[in-house]
Biotite code that builds the C-alpha atoms (Angstrom):
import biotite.structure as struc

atoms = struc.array([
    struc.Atom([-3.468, 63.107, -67.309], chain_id="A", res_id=1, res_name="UNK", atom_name="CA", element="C"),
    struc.Atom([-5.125, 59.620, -66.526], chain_id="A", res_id=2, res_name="UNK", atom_name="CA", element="C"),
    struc.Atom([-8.511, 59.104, -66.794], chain_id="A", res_id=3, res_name="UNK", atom_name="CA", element="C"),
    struc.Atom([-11.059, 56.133, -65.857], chain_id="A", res_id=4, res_name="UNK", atom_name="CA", element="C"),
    struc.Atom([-13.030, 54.532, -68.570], chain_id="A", res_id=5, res_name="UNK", atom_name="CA", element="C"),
    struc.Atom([-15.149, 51.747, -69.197], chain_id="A", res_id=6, res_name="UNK", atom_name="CA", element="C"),
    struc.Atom([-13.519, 48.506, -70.572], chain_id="A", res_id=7, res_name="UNK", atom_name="CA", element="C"),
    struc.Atom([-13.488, 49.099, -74.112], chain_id="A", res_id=8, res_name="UNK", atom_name="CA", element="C"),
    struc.Atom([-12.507, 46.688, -77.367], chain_id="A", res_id=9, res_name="UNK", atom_name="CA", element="C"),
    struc.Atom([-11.018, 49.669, -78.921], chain_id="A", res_id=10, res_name="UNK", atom_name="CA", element="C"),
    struc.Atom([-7.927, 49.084, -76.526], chain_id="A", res_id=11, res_name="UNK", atom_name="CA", element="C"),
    struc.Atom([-7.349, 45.205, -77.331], chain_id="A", res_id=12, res_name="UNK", atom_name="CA", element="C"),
    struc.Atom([-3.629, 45.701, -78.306], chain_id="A", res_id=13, res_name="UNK", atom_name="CA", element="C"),
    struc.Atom([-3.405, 48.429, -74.985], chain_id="A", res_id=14, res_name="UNK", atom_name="CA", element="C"),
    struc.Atom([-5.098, 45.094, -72.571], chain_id="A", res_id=15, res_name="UNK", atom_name="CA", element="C"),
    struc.Atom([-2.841, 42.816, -73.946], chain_id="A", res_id=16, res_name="UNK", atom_name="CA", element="C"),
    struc.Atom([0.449, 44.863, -73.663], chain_id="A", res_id=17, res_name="UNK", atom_name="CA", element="C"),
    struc.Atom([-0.638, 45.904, -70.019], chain_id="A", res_id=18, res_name="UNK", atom_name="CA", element="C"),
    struc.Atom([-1.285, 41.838, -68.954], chain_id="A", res_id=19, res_name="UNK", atom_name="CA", element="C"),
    struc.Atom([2.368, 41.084, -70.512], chain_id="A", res_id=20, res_name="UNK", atom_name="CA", element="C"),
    struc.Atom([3.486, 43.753, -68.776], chain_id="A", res_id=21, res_name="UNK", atom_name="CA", element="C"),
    struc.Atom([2.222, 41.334, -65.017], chain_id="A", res_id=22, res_name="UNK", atom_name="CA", element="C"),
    struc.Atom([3.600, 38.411, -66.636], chain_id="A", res_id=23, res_name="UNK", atom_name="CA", element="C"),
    struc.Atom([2.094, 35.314, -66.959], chain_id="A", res_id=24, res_name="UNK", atom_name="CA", element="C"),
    struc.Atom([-0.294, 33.642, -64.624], chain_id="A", res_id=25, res_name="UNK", atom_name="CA", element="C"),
    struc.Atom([-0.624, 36.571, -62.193], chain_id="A", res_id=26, res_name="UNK", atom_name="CA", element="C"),
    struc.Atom([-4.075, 37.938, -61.051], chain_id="A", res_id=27, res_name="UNK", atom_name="CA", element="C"),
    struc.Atom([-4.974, 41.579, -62.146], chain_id="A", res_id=28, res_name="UNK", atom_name="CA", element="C"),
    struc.Atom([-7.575, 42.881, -59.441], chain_id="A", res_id=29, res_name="UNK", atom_name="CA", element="C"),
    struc.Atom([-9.106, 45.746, -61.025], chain_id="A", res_id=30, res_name="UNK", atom_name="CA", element="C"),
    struc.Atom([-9.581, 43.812, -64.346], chain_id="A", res_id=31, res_name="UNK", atom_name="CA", element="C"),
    struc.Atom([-11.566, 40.699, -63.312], chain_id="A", res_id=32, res_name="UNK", atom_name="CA", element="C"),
    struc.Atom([-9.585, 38.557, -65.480], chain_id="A", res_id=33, res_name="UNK", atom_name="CA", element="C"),
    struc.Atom([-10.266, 34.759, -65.011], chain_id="A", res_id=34, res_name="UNK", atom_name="CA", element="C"),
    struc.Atom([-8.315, 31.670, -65.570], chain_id="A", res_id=35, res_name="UNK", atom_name="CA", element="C"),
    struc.Atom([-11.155, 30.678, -68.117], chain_id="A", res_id=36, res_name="UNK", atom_name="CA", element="C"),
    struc.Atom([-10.824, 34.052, -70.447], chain_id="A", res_id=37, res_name="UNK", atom_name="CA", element="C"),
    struc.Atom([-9.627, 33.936, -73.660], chain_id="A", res_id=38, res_name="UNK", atom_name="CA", element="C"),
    struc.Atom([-8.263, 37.346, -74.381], chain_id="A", res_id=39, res_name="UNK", atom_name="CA", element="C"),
    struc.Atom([-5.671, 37.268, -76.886], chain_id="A", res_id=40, res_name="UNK", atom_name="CA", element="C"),
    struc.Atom([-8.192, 36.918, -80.070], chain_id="A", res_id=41, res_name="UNK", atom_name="CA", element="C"),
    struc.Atom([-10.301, 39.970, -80.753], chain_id="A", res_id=42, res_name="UNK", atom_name="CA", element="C"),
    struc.Atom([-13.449, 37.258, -81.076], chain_id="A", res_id=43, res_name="UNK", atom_name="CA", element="C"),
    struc.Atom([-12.335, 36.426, -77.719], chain_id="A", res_id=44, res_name="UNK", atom_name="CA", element="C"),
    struc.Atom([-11.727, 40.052, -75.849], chain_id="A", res_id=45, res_name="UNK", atom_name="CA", element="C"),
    struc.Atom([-14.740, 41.278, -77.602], chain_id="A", res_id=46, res_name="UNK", atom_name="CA", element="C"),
    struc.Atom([-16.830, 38.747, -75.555], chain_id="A", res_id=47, res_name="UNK", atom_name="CA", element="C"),
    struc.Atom([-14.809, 39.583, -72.060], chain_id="A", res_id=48, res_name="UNK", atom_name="CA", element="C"),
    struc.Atom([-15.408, 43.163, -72.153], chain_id="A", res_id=49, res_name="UNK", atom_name="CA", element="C"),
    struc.Atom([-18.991, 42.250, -73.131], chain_id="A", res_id=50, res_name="UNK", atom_name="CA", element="C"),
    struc.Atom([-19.374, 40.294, -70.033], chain_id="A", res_id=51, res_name="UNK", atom_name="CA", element="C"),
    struc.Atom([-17.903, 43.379, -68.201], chain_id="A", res_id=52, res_name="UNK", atom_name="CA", element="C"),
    struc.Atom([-19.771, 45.751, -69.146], chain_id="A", res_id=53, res_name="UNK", atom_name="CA", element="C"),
    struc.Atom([-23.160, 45.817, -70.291], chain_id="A", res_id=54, res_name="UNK", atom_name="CA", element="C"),
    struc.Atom([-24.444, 48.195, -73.595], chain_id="A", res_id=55, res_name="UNK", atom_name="CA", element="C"),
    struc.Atom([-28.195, 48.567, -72.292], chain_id="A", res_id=56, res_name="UNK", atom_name="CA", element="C"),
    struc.Atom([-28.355, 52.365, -71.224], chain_id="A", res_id=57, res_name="UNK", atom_name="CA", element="C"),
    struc.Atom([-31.327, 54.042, -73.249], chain_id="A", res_id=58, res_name="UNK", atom_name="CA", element="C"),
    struc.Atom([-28.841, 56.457, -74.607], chain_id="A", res_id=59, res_name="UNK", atom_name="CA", element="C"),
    struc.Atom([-26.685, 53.753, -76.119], chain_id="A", res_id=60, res_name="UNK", atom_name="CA", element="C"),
    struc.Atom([-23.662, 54.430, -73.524], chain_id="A", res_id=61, res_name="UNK", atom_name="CA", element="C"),
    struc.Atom([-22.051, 51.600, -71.872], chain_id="A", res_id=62, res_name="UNK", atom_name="CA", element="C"),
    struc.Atom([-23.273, 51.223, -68.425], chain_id="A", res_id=63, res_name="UNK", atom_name="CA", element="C"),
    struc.Atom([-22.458, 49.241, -65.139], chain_id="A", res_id=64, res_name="UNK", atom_name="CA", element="C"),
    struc.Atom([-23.065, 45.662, -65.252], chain_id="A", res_id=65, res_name="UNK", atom_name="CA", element="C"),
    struc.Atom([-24.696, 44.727, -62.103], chain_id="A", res_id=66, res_name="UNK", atom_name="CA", element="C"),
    struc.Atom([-22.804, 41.477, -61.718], chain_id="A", res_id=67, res_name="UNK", atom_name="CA", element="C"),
    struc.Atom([-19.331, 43.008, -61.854], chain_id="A", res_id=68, res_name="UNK", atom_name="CA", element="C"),
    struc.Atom([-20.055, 46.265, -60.562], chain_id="A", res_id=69, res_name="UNK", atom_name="CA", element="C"),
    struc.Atom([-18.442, 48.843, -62.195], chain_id="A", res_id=70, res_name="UNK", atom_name="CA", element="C"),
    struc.Atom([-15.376, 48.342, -63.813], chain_id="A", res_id=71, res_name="UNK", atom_name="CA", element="C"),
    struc.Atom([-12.780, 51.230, -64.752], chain_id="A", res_id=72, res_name="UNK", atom_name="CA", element="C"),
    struc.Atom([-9.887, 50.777, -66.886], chain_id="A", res_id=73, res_name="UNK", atom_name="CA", element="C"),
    struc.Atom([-7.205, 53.690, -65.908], chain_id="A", res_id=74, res_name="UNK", atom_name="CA", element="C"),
    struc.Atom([-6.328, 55.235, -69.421], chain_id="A", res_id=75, res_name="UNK", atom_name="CA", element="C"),
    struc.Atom([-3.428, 57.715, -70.381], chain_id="A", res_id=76, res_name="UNK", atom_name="CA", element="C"),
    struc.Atom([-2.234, 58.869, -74.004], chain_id="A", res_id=77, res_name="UNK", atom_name="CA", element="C"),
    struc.Atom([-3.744, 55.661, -75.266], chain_id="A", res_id=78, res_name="UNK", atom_name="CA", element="C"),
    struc.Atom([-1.999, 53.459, -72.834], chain_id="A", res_id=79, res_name="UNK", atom_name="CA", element="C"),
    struc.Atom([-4.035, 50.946, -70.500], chain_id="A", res_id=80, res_name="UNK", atom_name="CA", element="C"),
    struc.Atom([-1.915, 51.643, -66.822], chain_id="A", res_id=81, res_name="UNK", atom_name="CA", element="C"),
    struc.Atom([-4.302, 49.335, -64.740], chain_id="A", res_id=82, res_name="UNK", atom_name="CA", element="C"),
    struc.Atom([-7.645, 48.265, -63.554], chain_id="A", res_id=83, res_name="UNK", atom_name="CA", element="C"),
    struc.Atom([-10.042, 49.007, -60.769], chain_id="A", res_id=84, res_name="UNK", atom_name="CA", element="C"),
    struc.Atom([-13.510, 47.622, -59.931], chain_id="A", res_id=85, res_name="UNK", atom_name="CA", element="C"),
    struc.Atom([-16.298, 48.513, -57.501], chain_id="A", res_id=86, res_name="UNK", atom_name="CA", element="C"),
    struc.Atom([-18.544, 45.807, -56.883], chain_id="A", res_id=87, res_name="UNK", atom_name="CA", element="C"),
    struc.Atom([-22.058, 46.760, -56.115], chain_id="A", res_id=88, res_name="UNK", atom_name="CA", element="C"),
    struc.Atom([-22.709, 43.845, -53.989], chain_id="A", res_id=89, res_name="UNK", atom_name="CA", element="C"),
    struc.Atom([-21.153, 42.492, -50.807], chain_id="A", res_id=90, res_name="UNK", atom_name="CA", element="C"),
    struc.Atom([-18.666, 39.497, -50.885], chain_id="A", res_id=91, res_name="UNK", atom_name="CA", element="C"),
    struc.Atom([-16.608, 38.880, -47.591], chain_id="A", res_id=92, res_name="UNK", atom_name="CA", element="C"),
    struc.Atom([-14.323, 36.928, -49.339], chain_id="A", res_id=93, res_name="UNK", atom_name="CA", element="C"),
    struc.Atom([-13.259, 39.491, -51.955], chain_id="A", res_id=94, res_name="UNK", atom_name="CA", element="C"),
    struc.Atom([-14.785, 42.867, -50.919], chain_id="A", res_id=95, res_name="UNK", atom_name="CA", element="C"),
    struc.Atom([-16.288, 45.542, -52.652], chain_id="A", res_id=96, res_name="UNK", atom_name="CA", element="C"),
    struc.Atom([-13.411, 47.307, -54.416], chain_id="A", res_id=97, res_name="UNK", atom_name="CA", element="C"),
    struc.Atom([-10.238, 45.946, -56.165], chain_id="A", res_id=98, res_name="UNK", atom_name="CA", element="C"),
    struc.Atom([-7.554, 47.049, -58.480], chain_id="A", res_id=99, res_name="UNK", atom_name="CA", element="C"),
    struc.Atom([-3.926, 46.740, -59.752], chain_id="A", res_id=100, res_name="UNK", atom_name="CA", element="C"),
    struc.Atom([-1.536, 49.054, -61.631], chain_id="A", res_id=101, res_name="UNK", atom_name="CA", element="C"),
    struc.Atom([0.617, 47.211, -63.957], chain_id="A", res_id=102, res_name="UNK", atom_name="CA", element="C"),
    struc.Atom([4.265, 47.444, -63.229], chain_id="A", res_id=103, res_name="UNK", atom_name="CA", element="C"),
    struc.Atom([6.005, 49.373, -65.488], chain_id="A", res_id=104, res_name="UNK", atom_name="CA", element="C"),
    struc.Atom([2.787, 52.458, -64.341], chain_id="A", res_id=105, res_name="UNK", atom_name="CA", element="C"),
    struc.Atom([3.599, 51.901, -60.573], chain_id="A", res_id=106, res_name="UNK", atom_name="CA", element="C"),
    struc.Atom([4.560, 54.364, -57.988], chain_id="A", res_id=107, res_name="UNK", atom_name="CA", element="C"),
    struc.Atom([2.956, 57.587, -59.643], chain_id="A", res_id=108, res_name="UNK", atom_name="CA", element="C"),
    struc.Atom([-0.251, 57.803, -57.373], chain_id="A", res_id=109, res_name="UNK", atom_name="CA", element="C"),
    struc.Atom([-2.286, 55.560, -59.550], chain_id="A", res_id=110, res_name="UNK", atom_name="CA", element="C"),
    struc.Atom([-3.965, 53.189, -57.478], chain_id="A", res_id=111, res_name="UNK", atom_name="CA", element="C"),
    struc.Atom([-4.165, 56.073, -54.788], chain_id="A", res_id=112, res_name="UNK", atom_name="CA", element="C"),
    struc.Atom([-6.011, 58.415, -57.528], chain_id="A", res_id=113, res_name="UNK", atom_name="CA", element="C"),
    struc.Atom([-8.066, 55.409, -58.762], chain_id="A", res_id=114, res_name="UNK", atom_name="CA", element="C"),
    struc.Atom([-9.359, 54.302, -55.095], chain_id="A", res_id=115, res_name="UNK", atom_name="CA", element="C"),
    struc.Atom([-10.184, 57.776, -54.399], chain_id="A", res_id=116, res_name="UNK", atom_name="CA", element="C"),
    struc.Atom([-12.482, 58.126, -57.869], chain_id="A", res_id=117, res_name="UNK", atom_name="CA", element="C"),
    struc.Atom([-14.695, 54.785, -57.225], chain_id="A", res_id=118, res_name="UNK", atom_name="CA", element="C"),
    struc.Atom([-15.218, 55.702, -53.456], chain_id="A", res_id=119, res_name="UNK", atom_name="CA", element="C"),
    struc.Atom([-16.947, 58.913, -54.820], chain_id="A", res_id=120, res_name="UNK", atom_name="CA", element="C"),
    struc.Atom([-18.935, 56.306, -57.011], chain_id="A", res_id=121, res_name="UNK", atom_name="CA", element="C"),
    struc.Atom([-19.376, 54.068, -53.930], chain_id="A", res_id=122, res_name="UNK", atom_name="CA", element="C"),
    struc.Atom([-21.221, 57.356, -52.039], chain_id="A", res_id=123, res_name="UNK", atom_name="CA", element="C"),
    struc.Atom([-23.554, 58.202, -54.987], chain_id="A", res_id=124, res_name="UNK", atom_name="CA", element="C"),
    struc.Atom([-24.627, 54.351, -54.691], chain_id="A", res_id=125, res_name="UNK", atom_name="CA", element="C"),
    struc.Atom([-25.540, 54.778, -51.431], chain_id="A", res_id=126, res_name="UNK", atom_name="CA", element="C"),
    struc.Atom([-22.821, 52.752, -49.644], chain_id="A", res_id=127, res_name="UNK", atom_name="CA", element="C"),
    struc.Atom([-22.038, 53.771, -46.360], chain_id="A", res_id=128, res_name="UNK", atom_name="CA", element="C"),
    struc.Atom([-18.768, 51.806, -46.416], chain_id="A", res_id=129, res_name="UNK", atom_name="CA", element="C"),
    struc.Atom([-16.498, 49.566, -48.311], chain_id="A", res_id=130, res_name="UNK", atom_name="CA", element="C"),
    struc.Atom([-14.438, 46.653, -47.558], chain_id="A", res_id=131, res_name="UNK", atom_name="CA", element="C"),
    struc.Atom([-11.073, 46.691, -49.669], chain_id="A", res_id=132, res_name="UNK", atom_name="CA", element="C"),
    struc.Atom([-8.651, 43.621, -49.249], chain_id="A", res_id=133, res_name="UNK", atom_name="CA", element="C"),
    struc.Atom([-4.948, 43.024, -50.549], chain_id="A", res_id=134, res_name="UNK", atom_name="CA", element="C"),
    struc.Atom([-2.540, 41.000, -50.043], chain_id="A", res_id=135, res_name="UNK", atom_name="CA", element="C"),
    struc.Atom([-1.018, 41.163, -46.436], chain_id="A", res_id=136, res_name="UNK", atom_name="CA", element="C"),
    struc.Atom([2.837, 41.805, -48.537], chain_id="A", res_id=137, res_name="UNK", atom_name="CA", element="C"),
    struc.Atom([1.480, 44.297, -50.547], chain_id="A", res_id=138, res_name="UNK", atom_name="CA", element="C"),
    struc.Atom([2.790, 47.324, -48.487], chain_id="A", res_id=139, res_name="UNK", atom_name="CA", element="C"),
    struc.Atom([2.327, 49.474, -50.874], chain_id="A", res_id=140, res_name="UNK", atom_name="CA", element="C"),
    struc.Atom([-1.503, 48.656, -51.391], chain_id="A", res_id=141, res_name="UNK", atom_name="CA", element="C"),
    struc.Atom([-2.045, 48.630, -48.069], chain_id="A", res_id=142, res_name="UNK", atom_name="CA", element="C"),
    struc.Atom([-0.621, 52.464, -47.697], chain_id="A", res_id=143, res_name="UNK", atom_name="CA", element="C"),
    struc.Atom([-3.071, 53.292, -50.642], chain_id="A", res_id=144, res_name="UNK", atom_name="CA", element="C"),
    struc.Atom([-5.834, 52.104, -48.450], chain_id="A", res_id=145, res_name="UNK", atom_name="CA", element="C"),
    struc.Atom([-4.820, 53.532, -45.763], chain_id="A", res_id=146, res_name="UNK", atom_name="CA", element="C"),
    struc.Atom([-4.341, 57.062, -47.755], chain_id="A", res_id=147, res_name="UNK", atom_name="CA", element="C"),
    struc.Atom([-7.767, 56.713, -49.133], chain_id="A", res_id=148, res_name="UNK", atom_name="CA", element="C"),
    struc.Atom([-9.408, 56.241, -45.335], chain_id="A", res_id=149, res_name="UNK", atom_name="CA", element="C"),
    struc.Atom([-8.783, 52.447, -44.466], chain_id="A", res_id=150, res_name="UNK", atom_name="CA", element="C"),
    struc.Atom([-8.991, 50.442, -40.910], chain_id="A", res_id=151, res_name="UNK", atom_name="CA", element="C"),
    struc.Atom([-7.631, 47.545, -40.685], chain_id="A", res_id=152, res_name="UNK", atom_name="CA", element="C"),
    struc.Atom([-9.719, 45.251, -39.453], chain_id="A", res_id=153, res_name="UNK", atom_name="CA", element="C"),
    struc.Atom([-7.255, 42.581, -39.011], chain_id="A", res_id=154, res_name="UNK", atom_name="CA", element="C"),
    struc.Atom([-5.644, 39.788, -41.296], chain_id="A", res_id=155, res_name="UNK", atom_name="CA", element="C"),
    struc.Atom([-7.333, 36.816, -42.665], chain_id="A", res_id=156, res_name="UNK", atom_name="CA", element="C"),
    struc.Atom([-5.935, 33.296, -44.030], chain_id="A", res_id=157, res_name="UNK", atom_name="CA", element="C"),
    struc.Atom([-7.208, 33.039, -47.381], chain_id="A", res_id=158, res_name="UNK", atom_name="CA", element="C"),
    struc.Atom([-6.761, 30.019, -50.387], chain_id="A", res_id=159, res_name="UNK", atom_name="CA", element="C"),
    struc.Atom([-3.807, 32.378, -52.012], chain_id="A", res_id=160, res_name="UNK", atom_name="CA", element="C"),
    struc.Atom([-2.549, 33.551, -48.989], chain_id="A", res_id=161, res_name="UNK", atom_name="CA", element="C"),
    struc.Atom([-3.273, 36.246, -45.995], chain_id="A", res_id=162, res_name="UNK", atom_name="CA", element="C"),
    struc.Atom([-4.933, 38.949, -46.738], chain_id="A", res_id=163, res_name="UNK", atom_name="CA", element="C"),
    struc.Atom([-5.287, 42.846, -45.418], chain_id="A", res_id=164, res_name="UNK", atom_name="CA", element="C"),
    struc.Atom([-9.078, 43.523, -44.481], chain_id="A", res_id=165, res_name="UNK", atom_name="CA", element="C"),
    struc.Atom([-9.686, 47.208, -44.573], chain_id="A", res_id=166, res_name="UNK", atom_name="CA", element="C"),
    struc.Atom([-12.400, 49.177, -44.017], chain_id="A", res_id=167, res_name="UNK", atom_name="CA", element="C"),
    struc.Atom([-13.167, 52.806, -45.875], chain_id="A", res_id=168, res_name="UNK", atom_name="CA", element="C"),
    struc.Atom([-16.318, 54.723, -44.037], chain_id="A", res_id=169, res_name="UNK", atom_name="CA", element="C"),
    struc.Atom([-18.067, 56.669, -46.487], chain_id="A", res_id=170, res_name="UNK", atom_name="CA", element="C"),
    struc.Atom([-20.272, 58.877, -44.265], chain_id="A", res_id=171, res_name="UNK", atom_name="CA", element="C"),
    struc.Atom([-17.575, 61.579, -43.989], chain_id="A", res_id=172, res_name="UNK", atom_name="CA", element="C"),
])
């Protein structure tokens, strides 16, 4: 059964194996990855998941970092299967929730599961909707949207290419 976790340096060998499994130079959504991150030492993936998430909660529990939003790392037996992030402030350009299921994890409901999970978190935030781009040839993103609640609101020319705009209404 897969579960969503924080980002977590106890899974640097599970990160790596899941960004090898995308191949190199491709962008991971739900993981926040940039072209500047060094990863592959633990020195270096130690200080990326710090950036992701910060370890302030009085308790001593990870908790949200307010830059990134929250970030979820979608877990099973050990394995990392993907990424998904809901972002607790408003971008146009990138909207408020993105994620991506590595390759070898696809087609099992995932992404569909995932979306579903952080839209509960988006209501107890207060958010009364979400904006949730991908890529206008990602079909099957686009059907996980549109499982999960999402309008299209039309197409958009971005830098890497067009892009779905959809729109999940969280009053329901």
């Amino acid at each position: 059964m897969p579960e969503l976790i924080l980002p977590t340096t106890r899974l640097h060998t599970a990160f790596l194996e899941c960004r090898d499994d995308w191949g190199p130079g491709l962008h991971e959504d739900g993981f926040g990855l940039g072209a500047d991150d060094t990863v592959d030492s633990p020195e270096g993936f130690a200080a990326w998941v710090h950036k992701r998430v910060r370890l302030t909660h009085p308790t001593g529990d990870p908790c949200p970092n307010e830059r990134h939003g929250s970030p979820r790392w979608i877990v099973e037996d050990g394995r990392l299967l993907g990424g998904i992030a809901l972002r607790h402030w408003f971008s146009d350009d990138i909207g408020h929730i993105g994620y991506g299921i590595r390759p070898s994890a696809r087609r099992r409901g995932l992404a569909s599961w995932a979306l579903g999970e952080m839209l509960v978190e988006a209501r107890a935030l207060g958010l009364d909707r979400v904006l949730v781009p991908c890529l206008a040839d990602n079909i099957a993103s686009a059907r996980t949207i549109e499982r999960n609640g999402g309008v299209l609101e039309g197409i958009r020319d971005e830098e890497h290419g067009p892009v779905r705009r959809y729109w999940i209404d969280l009053d329901r």
